[in-house]
Residue frames as a rotation matrix with the C-alpha (Angstrom) as fourth column:
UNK 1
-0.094 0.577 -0.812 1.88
-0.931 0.238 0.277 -2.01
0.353 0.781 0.515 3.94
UNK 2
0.909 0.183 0.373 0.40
-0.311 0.895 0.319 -5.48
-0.276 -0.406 0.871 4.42
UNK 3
-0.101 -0.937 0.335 3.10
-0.205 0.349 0.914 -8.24
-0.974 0.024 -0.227 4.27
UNK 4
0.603 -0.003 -0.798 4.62
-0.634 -0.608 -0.477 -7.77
-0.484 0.794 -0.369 0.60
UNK 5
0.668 -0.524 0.529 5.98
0.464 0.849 0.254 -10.74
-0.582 0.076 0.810 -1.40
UNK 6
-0.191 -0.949 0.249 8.87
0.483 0.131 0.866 -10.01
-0.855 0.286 0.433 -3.38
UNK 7
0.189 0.586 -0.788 8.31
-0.535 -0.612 -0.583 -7.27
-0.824 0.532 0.198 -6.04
UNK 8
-0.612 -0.065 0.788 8.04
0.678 0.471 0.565 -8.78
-0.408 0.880 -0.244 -10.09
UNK 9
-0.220 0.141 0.965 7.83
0.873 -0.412 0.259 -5.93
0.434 0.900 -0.033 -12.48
UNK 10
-0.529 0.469 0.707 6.99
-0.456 -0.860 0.229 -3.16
0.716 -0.202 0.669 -9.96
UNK 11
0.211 0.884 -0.417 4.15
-0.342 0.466 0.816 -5.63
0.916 -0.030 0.400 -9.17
UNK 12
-0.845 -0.321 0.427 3.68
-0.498 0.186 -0.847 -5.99
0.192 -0.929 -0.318 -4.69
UNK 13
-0.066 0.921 -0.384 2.00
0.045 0.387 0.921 -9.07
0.997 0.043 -0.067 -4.40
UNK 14
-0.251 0.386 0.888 -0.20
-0.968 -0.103 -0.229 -9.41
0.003 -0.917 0.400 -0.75
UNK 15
-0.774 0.545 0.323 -2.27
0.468 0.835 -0.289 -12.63
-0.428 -0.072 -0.901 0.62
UNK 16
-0.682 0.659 0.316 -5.37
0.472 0.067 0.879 -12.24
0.558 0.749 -0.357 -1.20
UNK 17
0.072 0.635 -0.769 -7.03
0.955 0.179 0.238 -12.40
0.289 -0.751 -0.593 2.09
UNK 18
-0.311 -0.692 -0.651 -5.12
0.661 -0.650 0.375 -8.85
-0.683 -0.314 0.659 2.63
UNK 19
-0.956 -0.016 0.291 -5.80
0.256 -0.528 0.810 -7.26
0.141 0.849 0.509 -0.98
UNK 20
-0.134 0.989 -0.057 -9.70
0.744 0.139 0.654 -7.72
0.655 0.045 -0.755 -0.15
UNK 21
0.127 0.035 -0.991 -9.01
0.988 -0.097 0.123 -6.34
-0.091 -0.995 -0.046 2.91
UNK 22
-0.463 -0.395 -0.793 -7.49
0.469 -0.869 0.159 -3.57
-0.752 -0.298 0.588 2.12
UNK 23
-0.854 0.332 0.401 -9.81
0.194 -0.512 0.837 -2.63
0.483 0.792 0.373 -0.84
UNK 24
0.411 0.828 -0.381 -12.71
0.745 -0.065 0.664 -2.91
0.525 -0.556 -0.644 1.72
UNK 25
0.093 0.329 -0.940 -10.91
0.953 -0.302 -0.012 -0.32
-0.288 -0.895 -0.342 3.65
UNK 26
-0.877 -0.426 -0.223 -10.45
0.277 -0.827 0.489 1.97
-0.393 0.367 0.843 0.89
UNK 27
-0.351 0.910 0.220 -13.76
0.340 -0.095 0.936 1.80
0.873 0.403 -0.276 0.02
UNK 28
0.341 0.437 -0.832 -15.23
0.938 -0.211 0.274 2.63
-0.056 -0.874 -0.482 3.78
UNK 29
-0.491 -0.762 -0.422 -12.59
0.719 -0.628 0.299 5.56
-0.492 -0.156 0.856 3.50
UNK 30
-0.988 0.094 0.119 -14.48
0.063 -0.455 0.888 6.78
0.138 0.885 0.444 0.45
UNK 31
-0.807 0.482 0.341 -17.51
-0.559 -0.436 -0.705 6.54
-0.191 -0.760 0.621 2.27
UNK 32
-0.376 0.378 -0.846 -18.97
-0.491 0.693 0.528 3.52
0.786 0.614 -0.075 1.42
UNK 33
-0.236 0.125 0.964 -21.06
-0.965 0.082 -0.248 1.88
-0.110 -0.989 0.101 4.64
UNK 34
-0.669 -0.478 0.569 -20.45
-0.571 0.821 0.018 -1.31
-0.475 -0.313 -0.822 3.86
UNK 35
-0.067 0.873 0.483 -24.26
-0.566 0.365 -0.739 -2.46
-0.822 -0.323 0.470 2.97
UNK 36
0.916 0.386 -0.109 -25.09
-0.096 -0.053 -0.994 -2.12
-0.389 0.921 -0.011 -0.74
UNK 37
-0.193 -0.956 0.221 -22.38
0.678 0.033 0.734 -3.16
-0.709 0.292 0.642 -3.07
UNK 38
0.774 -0.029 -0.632 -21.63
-0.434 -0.752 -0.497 -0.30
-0.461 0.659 -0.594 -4.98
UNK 39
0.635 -0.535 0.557 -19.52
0.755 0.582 -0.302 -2.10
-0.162 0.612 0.774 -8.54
UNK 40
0.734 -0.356 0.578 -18.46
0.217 -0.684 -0.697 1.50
0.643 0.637 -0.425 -9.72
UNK 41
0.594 -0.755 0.277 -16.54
-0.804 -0.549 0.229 2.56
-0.021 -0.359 -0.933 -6.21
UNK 42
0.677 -0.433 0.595 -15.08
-0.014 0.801 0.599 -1.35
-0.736 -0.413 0.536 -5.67
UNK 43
0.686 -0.279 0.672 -13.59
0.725 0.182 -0.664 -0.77
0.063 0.943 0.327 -9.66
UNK 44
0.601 -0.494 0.628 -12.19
-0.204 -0.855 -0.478 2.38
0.773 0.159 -0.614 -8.96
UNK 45
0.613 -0.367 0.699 -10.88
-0.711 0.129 0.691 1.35
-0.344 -0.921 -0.182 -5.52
UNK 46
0.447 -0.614 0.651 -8.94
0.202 0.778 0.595 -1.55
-0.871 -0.134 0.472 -7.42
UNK 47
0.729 -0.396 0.557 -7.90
0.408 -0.401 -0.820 0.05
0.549 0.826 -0.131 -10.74
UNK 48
0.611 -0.460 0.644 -6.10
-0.472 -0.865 -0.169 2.38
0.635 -0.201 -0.746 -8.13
UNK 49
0.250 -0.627 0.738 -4.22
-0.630 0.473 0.616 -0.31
-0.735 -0.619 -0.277 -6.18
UNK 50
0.513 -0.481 0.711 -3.67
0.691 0.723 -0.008 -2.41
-0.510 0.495 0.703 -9.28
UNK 51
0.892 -0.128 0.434 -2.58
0.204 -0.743 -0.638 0.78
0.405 0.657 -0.636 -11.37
UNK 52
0.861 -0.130 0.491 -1.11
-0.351 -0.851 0.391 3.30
0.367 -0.509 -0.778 -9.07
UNK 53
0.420 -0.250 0.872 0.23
-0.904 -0.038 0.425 1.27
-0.074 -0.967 -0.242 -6.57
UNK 54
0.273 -0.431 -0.860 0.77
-0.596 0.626 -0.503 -1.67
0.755 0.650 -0.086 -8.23
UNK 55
-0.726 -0.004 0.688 -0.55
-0.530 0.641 -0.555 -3.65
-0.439 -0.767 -0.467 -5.31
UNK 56
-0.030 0.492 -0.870 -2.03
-0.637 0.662 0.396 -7.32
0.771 0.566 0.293 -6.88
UNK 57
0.608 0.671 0.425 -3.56
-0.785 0.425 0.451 -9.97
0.122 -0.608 0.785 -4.92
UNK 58
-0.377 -0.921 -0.099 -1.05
-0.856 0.305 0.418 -13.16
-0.355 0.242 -0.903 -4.65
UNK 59
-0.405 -0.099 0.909 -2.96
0.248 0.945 0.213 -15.93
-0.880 0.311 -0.358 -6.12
UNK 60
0.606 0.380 -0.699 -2.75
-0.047 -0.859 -0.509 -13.80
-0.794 0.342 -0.503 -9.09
UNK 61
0.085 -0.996 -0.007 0.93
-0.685 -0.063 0.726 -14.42
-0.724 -0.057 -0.688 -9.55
UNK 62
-0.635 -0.645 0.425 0.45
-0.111 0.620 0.777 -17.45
-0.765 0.446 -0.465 -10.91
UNK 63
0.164 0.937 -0.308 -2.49
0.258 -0.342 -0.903 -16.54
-0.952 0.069 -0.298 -12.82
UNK 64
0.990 -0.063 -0.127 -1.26
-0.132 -0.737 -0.663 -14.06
-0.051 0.673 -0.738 -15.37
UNK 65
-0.171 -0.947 -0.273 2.22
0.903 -0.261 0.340 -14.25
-0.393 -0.189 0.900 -16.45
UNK 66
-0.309 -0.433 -0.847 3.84
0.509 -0.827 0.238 -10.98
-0.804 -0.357 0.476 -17.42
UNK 67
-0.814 0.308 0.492 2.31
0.332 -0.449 0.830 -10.05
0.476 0.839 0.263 -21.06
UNK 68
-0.022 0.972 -0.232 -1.21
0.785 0.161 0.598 -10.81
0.619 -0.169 -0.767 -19.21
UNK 69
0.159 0.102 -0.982 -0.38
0.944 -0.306 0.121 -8.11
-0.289 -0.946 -0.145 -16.43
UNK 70
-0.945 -0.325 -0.022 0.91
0.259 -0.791 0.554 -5.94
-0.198 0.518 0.832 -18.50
UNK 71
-0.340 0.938 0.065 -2.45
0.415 0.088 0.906 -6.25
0.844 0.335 -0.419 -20.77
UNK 72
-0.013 0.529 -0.849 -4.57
0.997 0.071 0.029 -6.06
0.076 -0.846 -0.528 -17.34
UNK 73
-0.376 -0.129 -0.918 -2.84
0.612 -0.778 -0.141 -2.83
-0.696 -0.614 0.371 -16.26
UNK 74
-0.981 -0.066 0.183 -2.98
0.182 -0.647 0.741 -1.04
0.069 0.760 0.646 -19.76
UNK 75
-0.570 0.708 0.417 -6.96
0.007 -0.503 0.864 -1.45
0.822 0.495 0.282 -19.71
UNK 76
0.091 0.517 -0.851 -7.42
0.985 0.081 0.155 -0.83
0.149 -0.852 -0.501 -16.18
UNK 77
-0.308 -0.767 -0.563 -5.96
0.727 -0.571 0.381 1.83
-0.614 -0.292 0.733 -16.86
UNK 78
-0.945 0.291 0.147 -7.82
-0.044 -0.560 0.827 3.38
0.323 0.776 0.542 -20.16
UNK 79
-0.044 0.923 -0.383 -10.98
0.858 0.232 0.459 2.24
0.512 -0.308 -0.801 -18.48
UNK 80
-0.046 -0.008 -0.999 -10.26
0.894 -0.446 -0.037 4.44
-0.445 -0.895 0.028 -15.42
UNK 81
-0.766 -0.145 -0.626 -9.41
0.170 -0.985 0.020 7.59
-0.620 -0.091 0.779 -17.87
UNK 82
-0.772 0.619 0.141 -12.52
0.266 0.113 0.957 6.86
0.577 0.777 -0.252 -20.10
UNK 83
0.366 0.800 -0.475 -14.85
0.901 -0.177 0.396 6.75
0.233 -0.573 -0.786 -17.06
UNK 84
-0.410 -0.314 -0.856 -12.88
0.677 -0.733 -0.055 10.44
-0.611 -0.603 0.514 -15.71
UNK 85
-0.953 0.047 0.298 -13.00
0.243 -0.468 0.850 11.70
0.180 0.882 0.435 -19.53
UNK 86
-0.564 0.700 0.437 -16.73
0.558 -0.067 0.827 11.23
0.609 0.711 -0.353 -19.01
């Protein structure tokens, strides 16, 4: 994995510069060609690293403290099974 700051709550923060990075290559993966921004795959592509993986950008950290992340995850998280549900 990119370089991983100390975990907090689960939560592996990256360099920002990194998190981007690595959602751009999960998009391409998914077969995105880079052009057109597509909102729906870039959402899913981060719901599933902020969720799942509980990979978060670091200038995040100081962003959100720990209710707020919670919060975050919970309705990235109902989002993600609302849009499957449908």
């Amino acid at each position: 994995m990119y370089g991983a700051s100390a975990a907090n709550n689960g939560i592996h923060y990256i360099s920002t510069f990194d998190f981007y990075r690595l959602v751009d290559e999960k998009m391409r993966a998914k077969g995105w060609d880079g052009r057109l921004y597509d909102e729906s795959l870039n959402q899913s592509v981060m719901e599933t690293l902020l969720v799942d993986y509980k990979i978060w950008p670091e200038c995040w950290k100081s962003l959100l403290d720990d209710e707020q992340r919670d919060s975050l995850m919970k309705e990235a998280a109902a989002a993600r099974s609302q849009r499957r549900a449908s």
